[in-house]
C-alpha positions as CSV (number, residue, x, y, z in Angstrom):
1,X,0.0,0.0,0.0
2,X,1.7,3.3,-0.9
3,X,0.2,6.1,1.7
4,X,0.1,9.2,-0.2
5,X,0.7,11.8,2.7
6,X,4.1,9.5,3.1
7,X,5.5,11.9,0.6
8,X,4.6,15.2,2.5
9,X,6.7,14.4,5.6
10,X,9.5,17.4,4.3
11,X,6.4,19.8,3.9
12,X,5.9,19.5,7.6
13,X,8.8,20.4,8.1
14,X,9.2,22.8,6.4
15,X,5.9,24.9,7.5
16,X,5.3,23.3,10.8
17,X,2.2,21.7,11.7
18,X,0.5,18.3,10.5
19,X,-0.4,17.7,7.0
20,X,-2.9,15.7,7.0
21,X,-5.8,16.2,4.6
22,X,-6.0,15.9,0.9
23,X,-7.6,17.5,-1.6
24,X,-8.5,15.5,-4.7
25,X,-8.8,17.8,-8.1
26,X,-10.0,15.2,-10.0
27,X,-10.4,15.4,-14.3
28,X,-12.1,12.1,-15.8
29,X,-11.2,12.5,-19.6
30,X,-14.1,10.6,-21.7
31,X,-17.8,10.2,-20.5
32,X,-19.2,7.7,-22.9
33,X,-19.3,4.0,-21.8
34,X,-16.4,3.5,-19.4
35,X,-16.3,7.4,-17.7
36,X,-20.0,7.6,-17.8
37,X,-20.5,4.5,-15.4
38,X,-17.2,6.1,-13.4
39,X,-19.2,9.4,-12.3
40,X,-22.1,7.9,-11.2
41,X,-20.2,5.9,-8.7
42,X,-17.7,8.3,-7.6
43,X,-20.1,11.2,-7.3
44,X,-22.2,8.5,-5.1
45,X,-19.1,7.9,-2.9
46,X,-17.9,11.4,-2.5
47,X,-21.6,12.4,-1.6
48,X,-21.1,9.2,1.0
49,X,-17.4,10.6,2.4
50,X,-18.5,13.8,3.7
51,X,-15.1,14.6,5.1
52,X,-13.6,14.1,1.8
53,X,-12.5,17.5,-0.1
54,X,-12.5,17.2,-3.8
55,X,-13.5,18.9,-7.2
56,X,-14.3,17.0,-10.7
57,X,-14.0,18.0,-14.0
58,X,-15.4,16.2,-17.0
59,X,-13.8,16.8,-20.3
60,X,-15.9,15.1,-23.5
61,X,-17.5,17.2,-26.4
62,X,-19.0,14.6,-27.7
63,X,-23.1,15.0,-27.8
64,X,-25.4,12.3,-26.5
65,X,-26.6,10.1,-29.9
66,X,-29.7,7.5,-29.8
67,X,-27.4,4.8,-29.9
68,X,-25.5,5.8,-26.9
69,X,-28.9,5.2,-24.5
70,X,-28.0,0.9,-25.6
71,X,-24.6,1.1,-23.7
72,X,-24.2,4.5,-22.0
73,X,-25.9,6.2,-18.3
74,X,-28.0,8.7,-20.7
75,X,-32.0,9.1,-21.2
76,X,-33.5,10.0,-24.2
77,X,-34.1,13.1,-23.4
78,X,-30.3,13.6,-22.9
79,X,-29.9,13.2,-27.0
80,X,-28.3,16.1,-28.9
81,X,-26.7,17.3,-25.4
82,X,-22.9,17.4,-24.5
83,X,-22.5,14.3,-22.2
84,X,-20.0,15.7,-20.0
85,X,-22.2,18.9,-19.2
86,X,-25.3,16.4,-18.5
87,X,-23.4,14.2,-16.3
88,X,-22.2,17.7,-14.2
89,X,-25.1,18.9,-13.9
90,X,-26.9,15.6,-12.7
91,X,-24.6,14.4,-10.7
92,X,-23.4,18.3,-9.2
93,X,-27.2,18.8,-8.3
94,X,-27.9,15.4,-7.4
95,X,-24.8,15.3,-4.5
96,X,-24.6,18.7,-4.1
97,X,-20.8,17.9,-5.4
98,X,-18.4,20.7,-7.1
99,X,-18.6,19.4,-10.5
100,X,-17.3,21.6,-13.6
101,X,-17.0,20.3,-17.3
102,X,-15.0,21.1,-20.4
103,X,-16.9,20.1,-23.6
104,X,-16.0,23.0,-26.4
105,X,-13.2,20.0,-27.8
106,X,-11.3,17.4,-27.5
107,X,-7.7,17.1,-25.0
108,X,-5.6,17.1,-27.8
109,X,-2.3,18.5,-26.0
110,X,-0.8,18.8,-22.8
111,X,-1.4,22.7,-22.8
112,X,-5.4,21.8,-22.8
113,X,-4.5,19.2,-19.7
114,X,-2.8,21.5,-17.8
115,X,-5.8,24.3,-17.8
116,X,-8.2,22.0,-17.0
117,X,-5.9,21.4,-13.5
118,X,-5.5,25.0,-13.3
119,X,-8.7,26.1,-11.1
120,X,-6.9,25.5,-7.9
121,X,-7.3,29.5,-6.1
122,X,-9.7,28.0,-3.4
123,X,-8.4,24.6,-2.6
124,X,-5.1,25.8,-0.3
125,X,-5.4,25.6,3.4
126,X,-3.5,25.2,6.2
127,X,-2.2,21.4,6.5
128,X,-4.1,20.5,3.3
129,X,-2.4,18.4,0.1
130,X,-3.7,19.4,-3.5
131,X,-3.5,15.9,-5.4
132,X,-4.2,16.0,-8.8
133,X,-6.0,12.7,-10.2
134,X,-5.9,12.0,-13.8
135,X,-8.9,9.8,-15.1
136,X,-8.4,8.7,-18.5
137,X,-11.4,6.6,-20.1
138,X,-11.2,6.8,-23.7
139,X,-11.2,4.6,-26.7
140,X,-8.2,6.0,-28.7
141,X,-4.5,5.6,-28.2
142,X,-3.9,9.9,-29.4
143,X,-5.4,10.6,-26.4
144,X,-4.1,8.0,-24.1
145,X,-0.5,9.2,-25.3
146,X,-1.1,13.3,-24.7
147,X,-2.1,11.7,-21.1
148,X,1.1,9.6,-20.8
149,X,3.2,13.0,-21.8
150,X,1.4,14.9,-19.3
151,X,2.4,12.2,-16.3
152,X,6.2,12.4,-17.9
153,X,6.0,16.3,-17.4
154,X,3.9,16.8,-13.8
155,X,5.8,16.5,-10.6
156,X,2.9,14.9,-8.7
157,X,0.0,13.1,-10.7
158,X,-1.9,9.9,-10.2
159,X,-3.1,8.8,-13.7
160,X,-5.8,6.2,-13.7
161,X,-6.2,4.7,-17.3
162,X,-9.5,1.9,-18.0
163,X,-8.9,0.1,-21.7
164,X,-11.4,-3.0,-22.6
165,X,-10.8,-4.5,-25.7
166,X,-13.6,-4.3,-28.5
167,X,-15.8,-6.8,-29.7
168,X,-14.7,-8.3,-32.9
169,X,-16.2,-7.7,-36.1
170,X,-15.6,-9.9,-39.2
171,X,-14.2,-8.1,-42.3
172,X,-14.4,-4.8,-39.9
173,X,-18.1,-4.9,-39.2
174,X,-19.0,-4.6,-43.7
175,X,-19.0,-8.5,-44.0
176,X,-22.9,-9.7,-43.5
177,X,-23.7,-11.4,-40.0
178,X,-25.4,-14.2,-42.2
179,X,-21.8,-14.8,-44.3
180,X,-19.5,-15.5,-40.4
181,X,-18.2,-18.7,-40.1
182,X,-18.6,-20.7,-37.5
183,X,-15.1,-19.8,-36.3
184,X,-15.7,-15.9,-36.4
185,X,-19.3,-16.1,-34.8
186,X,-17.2,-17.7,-32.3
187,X,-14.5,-14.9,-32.0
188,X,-17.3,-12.4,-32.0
189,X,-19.3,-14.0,-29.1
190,X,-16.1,-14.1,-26.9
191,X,-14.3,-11.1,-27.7
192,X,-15.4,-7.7,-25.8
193,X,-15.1,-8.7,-22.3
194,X,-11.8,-8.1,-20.6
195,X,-10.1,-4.9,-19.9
196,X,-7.3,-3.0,-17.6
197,X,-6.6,-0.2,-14.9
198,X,-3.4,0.9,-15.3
199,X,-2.4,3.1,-12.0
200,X,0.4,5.6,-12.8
201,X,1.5,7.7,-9.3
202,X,4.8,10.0,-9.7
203,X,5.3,11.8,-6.2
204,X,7.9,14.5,-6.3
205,X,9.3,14.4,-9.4
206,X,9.7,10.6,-9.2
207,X,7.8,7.6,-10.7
208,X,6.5,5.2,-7.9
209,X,4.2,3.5,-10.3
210,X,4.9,3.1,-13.5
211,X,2.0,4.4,-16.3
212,X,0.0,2.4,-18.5
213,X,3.0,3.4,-21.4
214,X,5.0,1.5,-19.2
215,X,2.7,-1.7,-18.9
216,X,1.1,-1.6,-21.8
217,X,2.9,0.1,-24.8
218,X,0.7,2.7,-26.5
219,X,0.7,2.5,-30.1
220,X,0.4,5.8,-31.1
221,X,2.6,6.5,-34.1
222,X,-0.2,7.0,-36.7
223,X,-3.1,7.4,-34.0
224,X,-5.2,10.0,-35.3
225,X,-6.7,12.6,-33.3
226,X,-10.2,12.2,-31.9
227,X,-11.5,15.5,-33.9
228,X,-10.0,14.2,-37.3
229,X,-11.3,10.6,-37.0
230,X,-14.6,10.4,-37.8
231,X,-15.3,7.6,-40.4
232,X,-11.8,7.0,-40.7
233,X,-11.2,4.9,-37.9
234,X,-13.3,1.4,-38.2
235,X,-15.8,0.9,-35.8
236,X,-15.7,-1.4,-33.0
237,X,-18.6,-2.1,-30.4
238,X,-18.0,-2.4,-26.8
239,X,-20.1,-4.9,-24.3
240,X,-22.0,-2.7,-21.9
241,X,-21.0,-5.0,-19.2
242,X,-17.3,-4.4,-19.9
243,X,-18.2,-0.5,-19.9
244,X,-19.7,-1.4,-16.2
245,X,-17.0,-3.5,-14.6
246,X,-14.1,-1.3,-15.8
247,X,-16.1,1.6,-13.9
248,X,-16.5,-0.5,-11.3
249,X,-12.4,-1.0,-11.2
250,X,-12.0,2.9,-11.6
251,X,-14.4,3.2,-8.4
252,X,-12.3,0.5,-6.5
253,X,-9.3,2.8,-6.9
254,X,-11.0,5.9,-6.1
255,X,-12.7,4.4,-3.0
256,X,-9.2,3.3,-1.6
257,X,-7.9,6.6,-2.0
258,X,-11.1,8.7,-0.1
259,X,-10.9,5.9,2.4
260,X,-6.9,5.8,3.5
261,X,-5.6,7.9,1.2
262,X,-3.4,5.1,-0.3
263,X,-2.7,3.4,-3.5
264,X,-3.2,-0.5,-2.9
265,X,-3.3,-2.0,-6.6
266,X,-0.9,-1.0,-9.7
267,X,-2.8,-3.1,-12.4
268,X,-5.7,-4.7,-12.5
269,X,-6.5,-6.8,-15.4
270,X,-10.1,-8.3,-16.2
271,X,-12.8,-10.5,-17.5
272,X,-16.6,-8.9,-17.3
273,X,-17.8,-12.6,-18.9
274,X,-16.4,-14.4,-16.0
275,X,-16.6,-11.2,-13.4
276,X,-13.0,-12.1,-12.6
277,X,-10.1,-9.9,-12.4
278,X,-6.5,-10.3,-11.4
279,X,-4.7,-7.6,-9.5
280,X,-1.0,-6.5,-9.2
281,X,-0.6,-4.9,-6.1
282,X,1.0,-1.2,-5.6
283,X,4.2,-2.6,-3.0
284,X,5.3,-5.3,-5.0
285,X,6.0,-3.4,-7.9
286,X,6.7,0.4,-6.2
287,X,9.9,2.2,-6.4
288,X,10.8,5.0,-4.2
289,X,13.1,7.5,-4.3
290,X,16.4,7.5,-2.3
291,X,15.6,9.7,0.3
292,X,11.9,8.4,1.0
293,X,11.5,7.8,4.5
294,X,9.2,4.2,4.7
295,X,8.2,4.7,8.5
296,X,4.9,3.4,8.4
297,X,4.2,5.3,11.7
298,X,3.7,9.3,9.7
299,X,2.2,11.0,12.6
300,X,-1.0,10.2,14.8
301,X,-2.8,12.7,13.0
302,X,-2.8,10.6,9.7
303,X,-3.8,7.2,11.8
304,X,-6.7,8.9,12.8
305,X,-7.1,10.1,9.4
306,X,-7.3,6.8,8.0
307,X,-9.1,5.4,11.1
308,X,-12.5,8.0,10.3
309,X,-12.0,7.5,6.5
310,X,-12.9,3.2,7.2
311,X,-15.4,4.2,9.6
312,X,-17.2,6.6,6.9
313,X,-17.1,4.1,4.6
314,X,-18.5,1.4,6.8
315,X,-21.2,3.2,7.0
């Protein structure tokens, strides 16, 4: 388990005092299938941790289409609306959450990454830890690698990154359903169910977790930006139960961080046919810097911390 005020001990030092609260600034880019099912849970759980501090931004321009309601947390009368300003506004009015969103284009740079971090003016206080939380839940490997660039050039980011393969299409979805073979109906019924979090955490200027670059290679030497690839890129259905259990995954991360404010899993790699998935935990693959000091014993401020974090979620 890698405790995140663990890195603050200096800061303490420094100004005196305890530090021990955090602040989660939180940006989910994508709100279709995998992000949609992502803000309904962790608006739900940061409504439930009252003593959590935090504020969400959704980044998506895409507009709600009829085929969307199939796979996708939208109603019909959502159609022809931004689904990240939907989701906001639900969700913000619903919890009573701070919840802003971004939907005039797609993150295609790091510049675009760094503003949507950049509303920070009324998050500092005394003995309080900004932590910036990347969400990545996209389809496309341009956007997955403006991500990875931006964890390569922060100081201090976790970047949480859902990918579930597609479900197979024979001749790329134009060969007629009647015209499979036995051995592509096959492929077709078994393909679209497993996925991955990848859990990226740099503290300080130095990797402790390695990003999903690092795990799984991103592919992204002719990857075509979101905004240019409309009908170029084939399409390729996703299971809506994949969509659910790779939120699911997203929320198991998030919940471990409002409850102790730790990191307890790197990877975790699964199946939504057979609701199985195989994690690979934070401390057996963590690497800390030199000078990190691994006393598990911070302070008594952050045990009790932790302590009232379980108890809220309890109940």
């Amino acid at each position: 388990m890698i405790k995140l005020l663990d890195f603050h001990k200096e800061s303490r030092k420094i100004y005196g005092g305890s530090m021990n609260r955090i602040f989660y600034y939180i940006v989910m880019i994508g709100c279709g299938g995998n992000g949609g099912y992502a803000v309904q849970r962790i608006t739900k759980m940061l409504y439930a941790f009252e003593h959590v501090k935090s504020f969400l931004m959704l980044a998506d321009p895409d507009t709600v289409e009829e085929k969307n309601l199939l796979r996708q947390p939208f109603i019909h009368s959502d159609i022809g609306k931004k689904k990240a300003d939907i989701l906001a506004k639900r969700y913000g009015a619903t919890y009573g959450l701070k919840i802003g969103s971004s939907s005039d284009g797609y993150i295609e740079s790091v510049e675009q990454l760094e503003a949507l971090f950049s509303h920070t003016d009324y998050m500092h206080a005394s003995g309080q830890v900004i932590q910036n939380v990347l969400i990545g839940a996209v389809d496309n490997d341009y956007s997955r690698n403006i991500m990875n660039d931006f964890f390569n050039k922060r100081d201090d980011l976790i970047y949480i990154d859902a990918g579930i393969e597609g479900v197979m299409l024979p001749g790329g979805g134009a060969k007629p359903e009647e015209e499979w073979t036995e051995e592509e109906n096959r492929e077709h019924r078994e393909s679209g169910y497993s996925g991955q979090i990848v859990v990226g955490v740099k503290k300080n200027g130095h990797v402790v977790l390695p990003p999903l670059n690092d795990v799984y290679p991103i592919d992204a030497k002719d990857a075509i930006p979101p905004s240019h690839s409309c009908g170029v890129v084939p399409y390729q259905p996703q299971r809506m139960i994949a969509n659910e259990m790779a939120a699911f995954q997203i929320t198991a991360v998030m919940n471990e961080l409002f409850a102790t404010n730790s990191v307890l899993v790197h990877v975790l790699n699964f199946n939504a046919r057979m609701a199985a998935c195989r994690p690979v935990f934070a401390e057996d693959v963590a690497v800390y810097p030199a000078s990190f000091n691994s006393d598990p014993d911070t302070s008594e401020d952050d045990d009790e911390q932790d302590e009232g974090n379980e108890l809220q979620d309890q109940e």
